[in-house]
C-alpha positions as CSV (number, residue, x, y, z in Angstrom):
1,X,51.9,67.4,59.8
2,X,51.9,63.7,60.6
3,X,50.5,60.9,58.1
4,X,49.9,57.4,58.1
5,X,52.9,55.5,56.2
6,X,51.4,53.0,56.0
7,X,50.9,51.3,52.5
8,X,46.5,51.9,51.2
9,X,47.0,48.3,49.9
10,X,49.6,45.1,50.5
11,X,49.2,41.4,49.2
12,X,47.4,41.5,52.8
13,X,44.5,43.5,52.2
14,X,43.7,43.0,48.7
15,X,40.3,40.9,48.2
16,X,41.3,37.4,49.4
17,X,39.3,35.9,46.8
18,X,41.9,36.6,44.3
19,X,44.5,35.3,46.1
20,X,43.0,32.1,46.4
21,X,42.4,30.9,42.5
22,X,45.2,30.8,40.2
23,X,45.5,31.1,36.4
24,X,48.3,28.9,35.1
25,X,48.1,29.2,31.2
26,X,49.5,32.6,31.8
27,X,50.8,31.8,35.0
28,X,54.7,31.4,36.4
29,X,55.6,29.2,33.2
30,X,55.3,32.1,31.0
31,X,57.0,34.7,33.8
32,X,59.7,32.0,33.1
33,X,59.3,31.9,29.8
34,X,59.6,36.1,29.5
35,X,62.6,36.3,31.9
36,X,64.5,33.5,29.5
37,X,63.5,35.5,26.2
38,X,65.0,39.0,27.8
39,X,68.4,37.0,28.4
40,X,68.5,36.0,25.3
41,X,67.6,39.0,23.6
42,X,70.7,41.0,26.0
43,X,72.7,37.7,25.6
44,X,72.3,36.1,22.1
45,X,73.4,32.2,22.1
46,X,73.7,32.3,25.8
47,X,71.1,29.4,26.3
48,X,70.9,25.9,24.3
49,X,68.0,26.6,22.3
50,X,67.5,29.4,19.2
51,X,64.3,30.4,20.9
52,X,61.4,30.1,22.6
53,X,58.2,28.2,21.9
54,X,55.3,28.9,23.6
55,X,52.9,26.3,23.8
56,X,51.4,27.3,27.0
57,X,48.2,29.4,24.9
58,X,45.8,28.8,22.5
59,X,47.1,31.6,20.7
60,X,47.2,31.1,16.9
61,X,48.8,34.4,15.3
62,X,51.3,34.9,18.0
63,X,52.5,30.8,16.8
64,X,52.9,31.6,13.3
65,X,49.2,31.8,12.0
66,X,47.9,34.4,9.2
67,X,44.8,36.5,9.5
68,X,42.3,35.4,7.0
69,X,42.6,37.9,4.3
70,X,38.9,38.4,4.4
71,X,37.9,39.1,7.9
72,X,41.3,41.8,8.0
73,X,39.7,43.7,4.5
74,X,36.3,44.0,5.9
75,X,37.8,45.2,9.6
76,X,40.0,47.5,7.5
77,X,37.1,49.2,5.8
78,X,34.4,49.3,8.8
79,X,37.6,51.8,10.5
80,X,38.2,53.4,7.9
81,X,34.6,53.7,5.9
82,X,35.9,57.0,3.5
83,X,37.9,54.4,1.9
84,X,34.6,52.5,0.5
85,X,34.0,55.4,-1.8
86,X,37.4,55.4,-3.6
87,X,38.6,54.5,-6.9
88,X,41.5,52.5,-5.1
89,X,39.9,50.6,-2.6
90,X,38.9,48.1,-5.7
91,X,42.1,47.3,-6.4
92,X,43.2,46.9,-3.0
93,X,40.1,45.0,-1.7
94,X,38.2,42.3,-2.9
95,X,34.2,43.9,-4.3
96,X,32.9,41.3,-1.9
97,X,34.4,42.6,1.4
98,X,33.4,46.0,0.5
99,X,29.8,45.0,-0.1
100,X,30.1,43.4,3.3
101,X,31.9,46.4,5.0
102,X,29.4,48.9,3.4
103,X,26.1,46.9,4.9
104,X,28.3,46.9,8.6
105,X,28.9,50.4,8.7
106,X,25.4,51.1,7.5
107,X,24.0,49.3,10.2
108,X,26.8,50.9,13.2
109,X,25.1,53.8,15.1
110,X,26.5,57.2,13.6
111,X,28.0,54.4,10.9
112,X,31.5,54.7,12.6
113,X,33.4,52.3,14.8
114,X,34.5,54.4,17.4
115,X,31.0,55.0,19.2
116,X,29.5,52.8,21.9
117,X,26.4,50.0,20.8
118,X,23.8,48.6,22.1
119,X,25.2,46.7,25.4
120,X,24.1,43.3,24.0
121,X,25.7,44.4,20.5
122,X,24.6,45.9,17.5
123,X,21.4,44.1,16.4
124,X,22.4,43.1,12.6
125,X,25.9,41.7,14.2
126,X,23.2,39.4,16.7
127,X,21.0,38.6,13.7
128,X,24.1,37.4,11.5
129,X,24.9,35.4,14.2
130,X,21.6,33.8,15.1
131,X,21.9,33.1,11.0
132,X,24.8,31.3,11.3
133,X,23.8,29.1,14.1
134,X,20.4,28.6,12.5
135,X,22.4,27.1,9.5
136,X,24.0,25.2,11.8
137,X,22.2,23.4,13.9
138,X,18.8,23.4,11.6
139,X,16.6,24.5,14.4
140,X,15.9,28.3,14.8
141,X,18.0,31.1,16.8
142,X,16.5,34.5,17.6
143,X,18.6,37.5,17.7
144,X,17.3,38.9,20.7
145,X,18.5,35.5,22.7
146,X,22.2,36.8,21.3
147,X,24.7,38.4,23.0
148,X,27.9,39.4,21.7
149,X,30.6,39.6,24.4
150,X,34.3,40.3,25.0
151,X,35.3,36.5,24.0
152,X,33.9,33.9,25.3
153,X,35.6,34.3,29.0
154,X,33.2,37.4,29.1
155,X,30.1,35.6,28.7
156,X,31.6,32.8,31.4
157,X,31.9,35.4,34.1
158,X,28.5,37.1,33.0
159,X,26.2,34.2,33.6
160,X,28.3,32.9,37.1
161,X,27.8,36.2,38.3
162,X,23.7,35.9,37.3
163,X,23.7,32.4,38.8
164,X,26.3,32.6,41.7
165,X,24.4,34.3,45.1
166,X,26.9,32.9,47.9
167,X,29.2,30.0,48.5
168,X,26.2,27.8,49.0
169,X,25.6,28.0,45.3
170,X,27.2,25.5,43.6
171,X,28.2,24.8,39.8
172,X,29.4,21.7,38.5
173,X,32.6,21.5,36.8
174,X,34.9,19.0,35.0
175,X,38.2,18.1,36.2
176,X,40.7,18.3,34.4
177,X,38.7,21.9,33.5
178,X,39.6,25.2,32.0
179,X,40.9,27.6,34.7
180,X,38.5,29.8,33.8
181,X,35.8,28.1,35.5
182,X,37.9,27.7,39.2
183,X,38.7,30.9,39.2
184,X,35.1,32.6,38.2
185,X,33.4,30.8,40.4
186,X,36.0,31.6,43.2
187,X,35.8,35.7,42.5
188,X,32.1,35.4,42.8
189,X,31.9,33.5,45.6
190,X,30.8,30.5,44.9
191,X,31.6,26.6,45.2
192,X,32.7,24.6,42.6
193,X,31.3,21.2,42.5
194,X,34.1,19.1,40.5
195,X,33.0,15.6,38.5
196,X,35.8,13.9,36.8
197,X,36.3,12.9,33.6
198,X,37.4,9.5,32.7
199,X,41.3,9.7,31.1
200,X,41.2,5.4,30.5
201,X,37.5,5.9,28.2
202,X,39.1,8.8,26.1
203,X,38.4,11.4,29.2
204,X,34.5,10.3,28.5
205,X,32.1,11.7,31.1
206,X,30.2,9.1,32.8
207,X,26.9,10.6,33.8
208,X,26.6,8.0,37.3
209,X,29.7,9.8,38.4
210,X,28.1,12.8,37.7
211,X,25.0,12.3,39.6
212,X,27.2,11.5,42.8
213,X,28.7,14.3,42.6
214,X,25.7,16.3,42.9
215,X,23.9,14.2,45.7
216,X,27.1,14.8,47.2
217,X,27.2,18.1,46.9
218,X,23.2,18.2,47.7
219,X,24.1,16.7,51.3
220,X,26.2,19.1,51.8
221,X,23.8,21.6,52.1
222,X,25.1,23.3,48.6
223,X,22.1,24.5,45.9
224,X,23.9,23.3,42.5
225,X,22.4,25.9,39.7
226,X,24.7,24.7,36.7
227,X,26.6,22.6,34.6
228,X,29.8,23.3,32.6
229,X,30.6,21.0,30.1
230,X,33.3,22.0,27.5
231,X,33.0,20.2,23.9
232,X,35.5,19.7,22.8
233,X,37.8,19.5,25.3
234,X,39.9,21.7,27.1
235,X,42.4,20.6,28.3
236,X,42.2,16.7,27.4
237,X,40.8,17.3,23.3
238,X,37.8,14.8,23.9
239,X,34.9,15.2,21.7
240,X,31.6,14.0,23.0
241,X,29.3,11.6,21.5
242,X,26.2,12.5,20.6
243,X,24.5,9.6,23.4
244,X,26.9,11.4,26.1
245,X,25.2,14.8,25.2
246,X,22.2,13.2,25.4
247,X,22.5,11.9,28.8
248,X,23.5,15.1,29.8
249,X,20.5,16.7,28.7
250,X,18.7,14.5,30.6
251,X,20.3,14.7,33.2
252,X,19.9,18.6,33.6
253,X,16.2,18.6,32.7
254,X,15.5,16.3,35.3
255,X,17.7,18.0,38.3
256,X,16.7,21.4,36.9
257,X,20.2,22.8,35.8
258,X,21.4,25.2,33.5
259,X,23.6,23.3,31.2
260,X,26.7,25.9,30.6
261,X,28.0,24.5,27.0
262,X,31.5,25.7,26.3
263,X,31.5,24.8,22.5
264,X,34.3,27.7,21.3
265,X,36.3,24.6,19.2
266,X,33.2,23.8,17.5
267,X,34.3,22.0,14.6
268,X,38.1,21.3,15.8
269,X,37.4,17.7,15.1
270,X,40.7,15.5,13.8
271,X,38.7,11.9,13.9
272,X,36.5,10.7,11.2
273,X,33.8,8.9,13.9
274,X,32.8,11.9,16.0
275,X,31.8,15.6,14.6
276,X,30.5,18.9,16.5
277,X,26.8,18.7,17.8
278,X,25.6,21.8,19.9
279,X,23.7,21.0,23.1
280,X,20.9,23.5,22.2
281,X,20.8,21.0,18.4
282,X,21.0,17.8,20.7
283,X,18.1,19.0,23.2
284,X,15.5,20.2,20.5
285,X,16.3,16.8,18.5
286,X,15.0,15.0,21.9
287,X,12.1,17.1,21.6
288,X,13.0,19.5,24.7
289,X,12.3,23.5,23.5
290,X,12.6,26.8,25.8
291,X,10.0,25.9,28.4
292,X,11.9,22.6,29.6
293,X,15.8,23.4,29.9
294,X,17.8,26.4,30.1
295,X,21.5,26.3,28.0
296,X,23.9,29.0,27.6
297,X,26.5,28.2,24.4
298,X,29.6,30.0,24.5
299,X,31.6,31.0,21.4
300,X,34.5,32.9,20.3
301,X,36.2,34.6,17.3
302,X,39.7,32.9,19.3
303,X,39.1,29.7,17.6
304,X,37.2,29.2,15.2
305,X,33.6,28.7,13.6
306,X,31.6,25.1,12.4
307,X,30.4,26.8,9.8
308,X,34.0,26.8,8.4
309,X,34.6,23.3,9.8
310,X,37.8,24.5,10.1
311,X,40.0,23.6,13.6
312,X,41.5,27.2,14.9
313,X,40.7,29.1,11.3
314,X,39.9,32.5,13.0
315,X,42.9,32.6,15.5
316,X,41.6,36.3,15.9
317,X,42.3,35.8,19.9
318,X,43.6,39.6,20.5
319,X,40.4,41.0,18.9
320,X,38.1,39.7,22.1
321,X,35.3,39.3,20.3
322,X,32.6,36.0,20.7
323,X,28.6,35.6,22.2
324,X,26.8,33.3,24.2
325,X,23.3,32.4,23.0
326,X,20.9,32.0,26.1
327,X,17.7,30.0,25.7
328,X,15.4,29.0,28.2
329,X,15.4,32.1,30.2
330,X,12.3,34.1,31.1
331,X,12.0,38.0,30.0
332,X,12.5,38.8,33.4
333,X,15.9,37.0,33.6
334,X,17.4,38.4,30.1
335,X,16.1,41.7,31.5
336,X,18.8,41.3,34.3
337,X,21.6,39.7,31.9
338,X,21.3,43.0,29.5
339,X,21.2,45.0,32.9
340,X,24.4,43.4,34.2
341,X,26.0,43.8,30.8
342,X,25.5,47.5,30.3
343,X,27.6,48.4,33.1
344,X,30.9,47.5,31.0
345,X,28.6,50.0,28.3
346,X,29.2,48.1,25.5
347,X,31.5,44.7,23.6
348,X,34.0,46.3,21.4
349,X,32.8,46.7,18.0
350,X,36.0,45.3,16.0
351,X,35.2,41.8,18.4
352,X,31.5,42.0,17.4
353,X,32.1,42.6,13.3
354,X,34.3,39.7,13.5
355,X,31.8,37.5,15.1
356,X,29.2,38.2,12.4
357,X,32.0,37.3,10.1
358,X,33.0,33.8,11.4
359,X,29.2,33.2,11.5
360,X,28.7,34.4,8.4
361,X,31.8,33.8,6.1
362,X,31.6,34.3,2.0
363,X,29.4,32.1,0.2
364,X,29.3,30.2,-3.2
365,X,29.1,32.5,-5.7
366,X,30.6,35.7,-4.3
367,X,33.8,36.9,-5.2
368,X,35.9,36.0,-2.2
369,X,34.7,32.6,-1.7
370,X,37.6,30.6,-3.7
371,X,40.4,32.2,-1.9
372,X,38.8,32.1,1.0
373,X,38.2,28.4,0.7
374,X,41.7,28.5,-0.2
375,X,43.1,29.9,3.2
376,X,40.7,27.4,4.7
377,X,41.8,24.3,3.5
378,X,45.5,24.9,3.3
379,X,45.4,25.8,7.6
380,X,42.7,22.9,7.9
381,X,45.1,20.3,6.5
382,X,48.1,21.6,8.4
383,X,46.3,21.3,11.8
384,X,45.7,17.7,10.9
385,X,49.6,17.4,10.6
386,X,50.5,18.9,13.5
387,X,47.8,17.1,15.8
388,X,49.3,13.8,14.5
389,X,51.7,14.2,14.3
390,X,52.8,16.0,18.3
391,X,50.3,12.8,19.5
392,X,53.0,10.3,17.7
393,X,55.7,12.3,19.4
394,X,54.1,12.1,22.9
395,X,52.9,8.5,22.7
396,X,56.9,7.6,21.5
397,X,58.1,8.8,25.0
398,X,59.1,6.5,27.8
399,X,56.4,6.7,30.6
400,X,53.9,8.7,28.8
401,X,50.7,7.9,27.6
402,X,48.6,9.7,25.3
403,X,44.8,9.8,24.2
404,X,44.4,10.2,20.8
405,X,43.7,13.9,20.2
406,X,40.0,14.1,18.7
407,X,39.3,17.7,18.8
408,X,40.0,21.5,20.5
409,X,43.8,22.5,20.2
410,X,45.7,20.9,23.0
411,X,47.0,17.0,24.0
412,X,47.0,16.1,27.1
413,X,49.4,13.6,28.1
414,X,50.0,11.9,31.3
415,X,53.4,11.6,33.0
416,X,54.7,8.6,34.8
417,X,57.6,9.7,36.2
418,X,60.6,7.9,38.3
419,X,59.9,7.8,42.0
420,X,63.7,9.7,42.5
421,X,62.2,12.9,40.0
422,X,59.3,12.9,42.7
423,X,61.4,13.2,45.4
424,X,63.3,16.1,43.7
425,X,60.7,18.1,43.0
426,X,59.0,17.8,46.7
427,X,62.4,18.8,47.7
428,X,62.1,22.0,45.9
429,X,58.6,22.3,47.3
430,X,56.8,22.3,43.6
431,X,54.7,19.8,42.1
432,X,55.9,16.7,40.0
433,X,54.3,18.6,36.8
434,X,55.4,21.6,37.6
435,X,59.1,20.3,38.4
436,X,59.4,18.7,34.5
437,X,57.8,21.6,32.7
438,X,60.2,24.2,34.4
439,X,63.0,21.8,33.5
440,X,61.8,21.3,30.1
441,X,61.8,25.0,29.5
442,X,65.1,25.6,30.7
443,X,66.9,23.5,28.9
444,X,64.9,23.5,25.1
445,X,62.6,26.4,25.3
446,X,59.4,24.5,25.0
447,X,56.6,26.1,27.2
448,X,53.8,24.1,28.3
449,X,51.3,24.1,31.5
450,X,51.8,21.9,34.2
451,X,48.5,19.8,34.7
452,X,47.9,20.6,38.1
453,X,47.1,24.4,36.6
454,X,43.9,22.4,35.2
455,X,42.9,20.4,38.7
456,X,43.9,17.4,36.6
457,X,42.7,14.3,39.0
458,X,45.0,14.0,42.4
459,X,47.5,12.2,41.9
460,X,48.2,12.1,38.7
461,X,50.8,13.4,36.8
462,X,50.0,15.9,33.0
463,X,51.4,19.0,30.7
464,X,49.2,20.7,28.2
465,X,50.7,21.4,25.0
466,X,49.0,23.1,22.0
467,X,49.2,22.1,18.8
468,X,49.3,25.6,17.2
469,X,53.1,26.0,16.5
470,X,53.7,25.3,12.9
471,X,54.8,22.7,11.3
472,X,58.5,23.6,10.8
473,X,58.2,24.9,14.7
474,X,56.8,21.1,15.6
475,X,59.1,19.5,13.4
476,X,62.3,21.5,15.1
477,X,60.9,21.2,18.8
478,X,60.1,17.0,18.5
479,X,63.7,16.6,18.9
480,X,64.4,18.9,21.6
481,X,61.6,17.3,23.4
482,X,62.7,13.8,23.2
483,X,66.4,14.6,23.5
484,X,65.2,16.4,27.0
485,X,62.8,13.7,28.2
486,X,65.4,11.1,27.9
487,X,68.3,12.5,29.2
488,X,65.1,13.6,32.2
489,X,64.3,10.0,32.7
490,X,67.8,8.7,32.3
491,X,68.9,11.1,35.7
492,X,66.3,10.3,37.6
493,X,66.0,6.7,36.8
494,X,68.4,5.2,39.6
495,X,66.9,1.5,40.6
496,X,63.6,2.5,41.6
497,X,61.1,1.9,38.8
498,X,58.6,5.0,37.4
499,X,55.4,5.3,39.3
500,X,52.2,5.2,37.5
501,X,50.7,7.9,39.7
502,X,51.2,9.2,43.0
503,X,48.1,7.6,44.3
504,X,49.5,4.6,46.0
């Protein structure tokens, strides 16, 4: 009997959508980065560095970072609930986190952890959260406008796929952006309309070039339904000023967009002058409620919370939990949003307990409070350090410059490479960025992300770098890093001066 050898699927047939975005925080860089770490592990000493540092993610445990001791005993408990009845759970975990594990499970359907929820979450979860942001922002958040997600990339991909009906919708984007937003809007078909941000102002948003970019895109026959804006940044660690967020409330009230506010670093502020305001906070101080804009805020349990005003203090990035709080839409809309997220059933439960923690961490008064506090302040200073102190390493470098880092987890900085390293690296048919941070790995183990992987402006020249390697881990790379970028610029130097970009 005859059959058809020919393959059910090849790189040919597969949905071209996907082939066309790419992802480059987990992209070839950390292929690379994998393939070096197996030859090292079968080949001990046989590369110039003890080991690899990946500062490609925001990924705070894998970089060194401990779980906070309270948000592990609680998680402990709510999967393993026979233990709130025994003698020896008091000695092993704090009478606070078992009060707090007890209320949990009392409140999980069939009070175990292994059953489905509600799709938007459990409802005590939701109202913890809209607690939290209450207390935060000093205006009011319901729990029925809360719902608890996956992470934040979750929630992203959620509301493009409620806004996005064909490529001539359109959703307005910063550049340099998170990949996430390219490649969402890509997979569900729609057009991203890109503003830039400006790197010489701080990588400010000026709201004229943002209006051109939607008349543009207008004229182009394209029906814009959004706005992203990330605060703080990612990838460039700007944090907005509170007449920025102002204008762009403005702005969307009058052109009827939905602002998409991508707030998961909160309070990872690292200058005294500028602190965390959420767009929802910003438009109901102008006097705007539900009935004139619609906002989506993002979250995740990744990061961080404001509450703790604490930059990274969760770092919980593996448990995929996080919400988005959606105001502004109609019944009829949120109706469709719950629809769309029961078909994944249900958020994992572990990633929804830990999102009511963040949001609603131990008080004054209880028992947990002081070491908790403790944790806090002993990770908060040493993000300080390290965001300092990488930014003085950076800046120190011949032919980079380097805004100062004011928030989020990453610096930015912006390569001006000799003309001859430009020529090699179109002679190996990669990217300037791409060339130096595949050289930079080879030879000291640092990963980073070439700035292309960011649509960083044409022309220009970046790498992100996290700051979330610790302090001994900083310390040790600094010198590998400017060891490397001399000897880089010292090849490739010949008589032809560095360009500034690659615009001319």
């Amino acid at each position: 009997m005859s059959y058809n050898k020919t393959p059910s699927i090849t790189a040919e047939t597969i949905n071209p959508k996907v082939k066309i975005f790419s992802y480059e925080p987990c992209g070839e860089i950390v292929r690379r980065a994998e393939r070096l770490q197996q030859e090292m592990d079968e080949n001990p000493d046989s590369l110039p560095f003890p080991e690899i540092i990946h500062c490609n993610l925001g990924n705070p445990q894998v970089l060194g970072q401990r779980p906070v001791t309270f948000f592990r005993e609680v998680l402990s408990l709510c999967d393993n609930p026979a233990l709130l009845d025994r003698e020896e759970a008091r000695a092993l975990f704090s009478a606070c986190a078992i009060k707090r594990a007890r209320k949990i499970v009392n409140s999980i359907p069939g009070k175990e952890t292994g059953g489905y929820t509600n799709s938007q979450g459990v409802k005590s979860l939701r109202q913890a959260v809209a607690d939290g942001i209450s207390a935060r922002d000093g205006y009011p958040s319901k729990p029925d406008d809360i719902f608890l997600t996956d992470g934040a990339s979750a929630a992203v991909n959620m509301m493009l796929q409620i806004l996005i009906r064909s490529h001539e919708d359109g959703i307005l984007c910063p550049l340099p952006e998170y990949p996430l937003y390219s490649a969402s809007i890509i997979l569900h078909g729609g057009t991203m309309v890109p503003y830039n941000l400006t790197e010489d102002r701080g990588w400010g948003l000026e709201i004229f070039e943002v209006k051109r970019c939607l008349e543009e895109a207008r004229s182009a026959g394209l029906t814009v339904r959004a706005m992203v804006v990330i605060n703080p940044g990612n990838p460039t660690g700007q944090v907005m000023s509170i007449t920025n967020q102002e204008e762009i409330v403005e702005f969307c009230r009058k052109e009827g967009l939905v602002i998409l506010a991508d707030e998961v670093y909160q309070e990872n502020v690292y200058v005294e002058n500028k602190r965390f305001h959420s767009f929802k906070k910003v438009a109901r101080s102008l006097g705007y409620d539900e009935k004139d804009l619609s906002i989506v805020s993002f979250h995740s349990v990744s990061m961080g919370n404001h509450l703790l005003k604490l930059s990274g203090f969760c770092g919980e990035s593996g448990r995929r939990g996080g919400y988005m709080e959606i105001t502004g839409f109609g019944d009829d809309v949120k109706g469709e949003i719950y629809k769309l997220a029961s078909v994944t059933i249900c958020p994992n439960i572990a990633g929804q307990i830990l999102t009511s923690l963040i949001m609603d961490p131990p008080k004054l008064g209880n028992e947990s409070f002081e070491s908790f506090e403790a944790e806090k302040e002993r990770i908060h200073s040493s993000f300080w350090k390290r965001a300092k102190t990488l930014g003085k390493a950076f800046s120190s470098l011949e032919g980079v410059s380097c805004n100062n880092i004011e928030g989020a987890l990453y610096i930015f900085p912006r390569l001006h490479l000799p003309s001859l390293a430009i020529k090699a690296a179109k002679r190996e048919g990669v990217s300037p960025d791409v060339f130096y941070t595949h050289r930079l790995l080879d030879a000291t183990g640092i990963a980073v992300v070439p700035g292309s992987g960011f649509h960083q402006v044409s022309g220009t020249i970046h790498i992100r770098c996290t700051i979330l390697p610790d302090e001994d881990k900083i310390a040790a790379m600094i010198p590998r890093l400017k060891g490397f970028h001399e000897s880089f610029m010292n090849e490739f130097r010949g008589s032809e001066p560095y360009m500034n970009d690659l615009r001319r």
